[in-house]
C-alpha positions as CSV (number, residue, x, y, z in Angstrom):
1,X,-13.0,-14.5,-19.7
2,X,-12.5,-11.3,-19.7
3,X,-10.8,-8.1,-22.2
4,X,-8.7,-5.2,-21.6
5,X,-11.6,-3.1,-21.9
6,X,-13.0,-4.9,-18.0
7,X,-9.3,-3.8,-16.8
8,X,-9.7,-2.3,-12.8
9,X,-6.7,-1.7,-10.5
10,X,-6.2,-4.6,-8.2
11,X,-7.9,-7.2,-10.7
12,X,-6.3,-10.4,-10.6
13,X,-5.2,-12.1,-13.7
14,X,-3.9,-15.4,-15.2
15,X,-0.6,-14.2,-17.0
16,X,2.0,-16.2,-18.9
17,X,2.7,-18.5,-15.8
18,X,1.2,-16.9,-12.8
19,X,-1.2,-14.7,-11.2
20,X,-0.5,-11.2,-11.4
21,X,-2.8,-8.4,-10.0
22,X,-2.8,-4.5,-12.2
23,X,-1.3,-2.2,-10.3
24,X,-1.7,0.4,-12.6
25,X,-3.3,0.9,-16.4
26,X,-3.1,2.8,-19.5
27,X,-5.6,2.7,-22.6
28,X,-3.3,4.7,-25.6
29,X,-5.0,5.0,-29.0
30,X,-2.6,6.2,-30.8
31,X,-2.9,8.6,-33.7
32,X,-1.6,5.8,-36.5
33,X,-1.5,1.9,-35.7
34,X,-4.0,-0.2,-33.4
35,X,-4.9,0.9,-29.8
36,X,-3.2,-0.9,-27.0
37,X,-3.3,-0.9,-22.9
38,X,0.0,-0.1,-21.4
39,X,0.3,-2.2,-17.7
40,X,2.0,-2.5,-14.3
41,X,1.6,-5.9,-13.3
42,X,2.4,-7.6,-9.6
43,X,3.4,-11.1,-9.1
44,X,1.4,-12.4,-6.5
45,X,3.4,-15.0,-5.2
46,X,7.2,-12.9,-5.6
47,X,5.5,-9.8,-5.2
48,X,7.6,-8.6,-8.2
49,X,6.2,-5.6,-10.3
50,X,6.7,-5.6,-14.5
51,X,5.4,-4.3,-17.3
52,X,3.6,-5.3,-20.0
53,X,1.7,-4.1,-23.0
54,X,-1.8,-5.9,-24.3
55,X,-3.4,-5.0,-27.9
56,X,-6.5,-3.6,-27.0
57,X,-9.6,-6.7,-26.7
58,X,-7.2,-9.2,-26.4
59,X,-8.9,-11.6,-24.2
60,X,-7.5,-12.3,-20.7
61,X,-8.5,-15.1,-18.0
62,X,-9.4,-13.3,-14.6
63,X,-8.3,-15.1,-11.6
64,X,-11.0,-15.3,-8.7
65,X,-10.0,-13.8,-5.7
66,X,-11.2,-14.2,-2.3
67,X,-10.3,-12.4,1.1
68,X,-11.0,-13.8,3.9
69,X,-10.6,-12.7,7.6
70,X,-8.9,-14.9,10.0
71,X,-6.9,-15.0,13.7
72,X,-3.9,-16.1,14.0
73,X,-3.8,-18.9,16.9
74,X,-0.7,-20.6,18.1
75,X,3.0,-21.7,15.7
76,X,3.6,-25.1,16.0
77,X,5.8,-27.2,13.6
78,X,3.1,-27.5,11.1
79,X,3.3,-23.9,10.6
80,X,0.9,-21.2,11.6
81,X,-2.3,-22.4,12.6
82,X,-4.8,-19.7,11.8
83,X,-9.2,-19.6,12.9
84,X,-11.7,-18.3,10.1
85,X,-13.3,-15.7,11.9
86,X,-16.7,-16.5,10.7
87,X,-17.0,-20.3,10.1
88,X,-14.3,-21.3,12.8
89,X,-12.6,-23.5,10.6
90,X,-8.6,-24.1,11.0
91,X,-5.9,-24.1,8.8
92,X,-2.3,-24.1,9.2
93,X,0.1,-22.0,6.8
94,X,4.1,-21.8,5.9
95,X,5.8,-19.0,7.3
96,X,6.5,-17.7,3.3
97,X,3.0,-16.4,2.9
98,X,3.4,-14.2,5.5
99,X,4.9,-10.5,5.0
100,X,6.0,-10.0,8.6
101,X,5.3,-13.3,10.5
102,X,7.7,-12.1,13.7
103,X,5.2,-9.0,14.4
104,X,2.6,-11.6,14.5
105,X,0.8,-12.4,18.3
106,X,-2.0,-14.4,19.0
107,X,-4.8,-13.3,18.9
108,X,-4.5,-11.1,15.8
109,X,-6.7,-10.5,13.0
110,X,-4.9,-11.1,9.7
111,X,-6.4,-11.0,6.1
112,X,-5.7,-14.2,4.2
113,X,-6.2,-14.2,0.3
114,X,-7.4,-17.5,-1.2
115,X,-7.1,-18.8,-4.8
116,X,-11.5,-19.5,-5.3
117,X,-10.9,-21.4,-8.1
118,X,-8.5,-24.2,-6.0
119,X,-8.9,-23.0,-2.7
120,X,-4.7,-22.2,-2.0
121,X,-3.6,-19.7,-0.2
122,X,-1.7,-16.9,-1.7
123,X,-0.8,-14.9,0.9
124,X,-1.5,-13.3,4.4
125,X,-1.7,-9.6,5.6
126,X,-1.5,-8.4,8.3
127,X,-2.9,-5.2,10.0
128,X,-1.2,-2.0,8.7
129,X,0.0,-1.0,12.1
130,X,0.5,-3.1,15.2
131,X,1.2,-1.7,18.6
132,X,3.6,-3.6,20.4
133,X,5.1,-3.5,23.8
134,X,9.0,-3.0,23.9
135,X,10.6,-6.0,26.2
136,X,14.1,-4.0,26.2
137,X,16.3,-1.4,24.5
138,X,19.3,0.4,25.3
139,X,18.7,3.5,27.5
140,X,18.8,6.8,25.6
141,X,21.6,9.7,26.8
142,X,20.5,12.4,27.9
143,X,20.6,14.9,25.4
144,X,20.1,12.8,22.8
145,X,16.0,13.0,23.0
146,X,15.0,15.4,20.7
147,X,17.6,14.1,17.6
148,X,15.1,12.5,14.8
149,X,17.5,11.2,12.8
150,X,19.1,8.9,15.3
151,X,17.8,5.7,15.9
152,X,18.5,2.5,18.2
153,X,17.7,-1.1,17.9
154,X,14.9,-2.0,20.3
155,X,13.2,-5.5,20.6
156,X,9.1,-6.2,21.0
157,X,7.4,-8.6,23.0
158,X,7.3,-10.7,19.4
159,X,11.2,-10.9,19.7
160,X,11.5,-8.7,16.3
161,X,13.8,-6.3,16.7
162,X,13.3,-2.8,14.9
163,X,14.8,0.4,14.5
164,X,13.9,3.1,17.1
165,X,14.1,6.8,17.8
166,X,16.2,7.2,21.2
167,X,13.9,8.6,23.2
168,X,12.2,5.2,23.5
169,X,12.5,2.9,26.4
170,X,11.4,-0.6,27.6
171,X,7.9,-0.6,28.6
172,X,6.9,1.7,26.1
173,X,4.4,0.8,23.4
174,X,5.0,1.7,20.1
175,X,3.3,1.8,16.6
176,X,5.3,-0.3,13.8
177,X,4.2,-0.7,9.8
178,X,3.9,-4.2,8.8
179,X,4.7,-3.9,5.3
180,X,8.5,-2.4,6.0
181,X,9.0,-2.9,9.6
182,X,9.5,0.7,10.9
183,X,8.7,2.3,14.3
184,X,5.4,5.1,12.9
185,X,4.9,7.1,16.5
186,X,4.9,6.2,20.5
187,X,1.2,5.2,21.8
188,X,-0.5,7.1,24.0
189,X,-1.4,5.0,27.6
């Protein structure tokens, strides 16, 4: 158990019916009435963000939290069969718990976050950036190249299909962001 006062950014906490990590705290002590701690809090499994005020001391149950590094293997139709990095064990996980499973390949490192308490998985992350090989796009027109603003559907070697500039073409290697799936910059060969 823990109190308002032990509050951190990131801390994850048992919350009505859920865990919930803080996103974001306030301690106000106001000028008349009792102090209180003004919250952003993130549902863990929906990923959805509200607010909430605690009276200041209130106790609160901290949930323990473990990340742990793992490679993704091979999908099968038990799900995603992933390798702890460090003791080798396997484990296989529903598509839901990851946040972009079709920019996953094997082979890559992913973060997995684990309930300590009853050893279930929460969720998966994946790198911030992956660089991924473009299997075809439309070619651009000439002229168009140096337009920013204009994009084109292109697909990576994962079969995802994302959203770039038209100036890319098949063969290139791009940079994408995992959490919103959106081309960042060409890589450099």
């Amino acid at each position: 158990m823990a109190s308002t006062a032990d509050f951190k950014n990131g801390m994850c906490i048992h919350f009505k019916t859920g865990l919930y990590t803080i996103v974001q705290f306030q301690h106000v002590k106001p000028g008349k009435g009792p102090a209180f701690v003004r919250t952003k809090l993130r549902n863990v499994k929906t990923g959805k963000t509200i607010d909430n005020t605690f009276t200041a001391g209130l106790k609160i149950d901290v949930a323990r939290i473990e990340r742990r590094p793992y490679q993704f293997l091979y999908k099968d139709d038990m799900g995603y069969n992933l390798m702890h990095t460090e003791t080798y064990e396997q484990i296989a996980l529903e598509e839901e718990l990851f946040n972009a499973p079709d920019l996953l390949k094997e082979g890559d490192c992913v973060e997995a976050v684990i309930h300590a308490d009853t050893e279930t998985p929460l969720y998966v992350e994946l790198p911030t950036h992956v660089a991924m090989e473009v299997t075809y796009t439309e070619p651009g027109l000439r002229g168009d190249t140096t337009s920013t603003n204009s994009l084109k559907a292109a697909t990576v070697e994962t079969g995802a299909t994302i959203m770039v500039p038209l100036f890319i073409n098949t063969g290139d290697v791009i940079k994408i962001d995992t959490r919103n799936k959106e081309y960042v910059e060409r890589v450099k060969q």
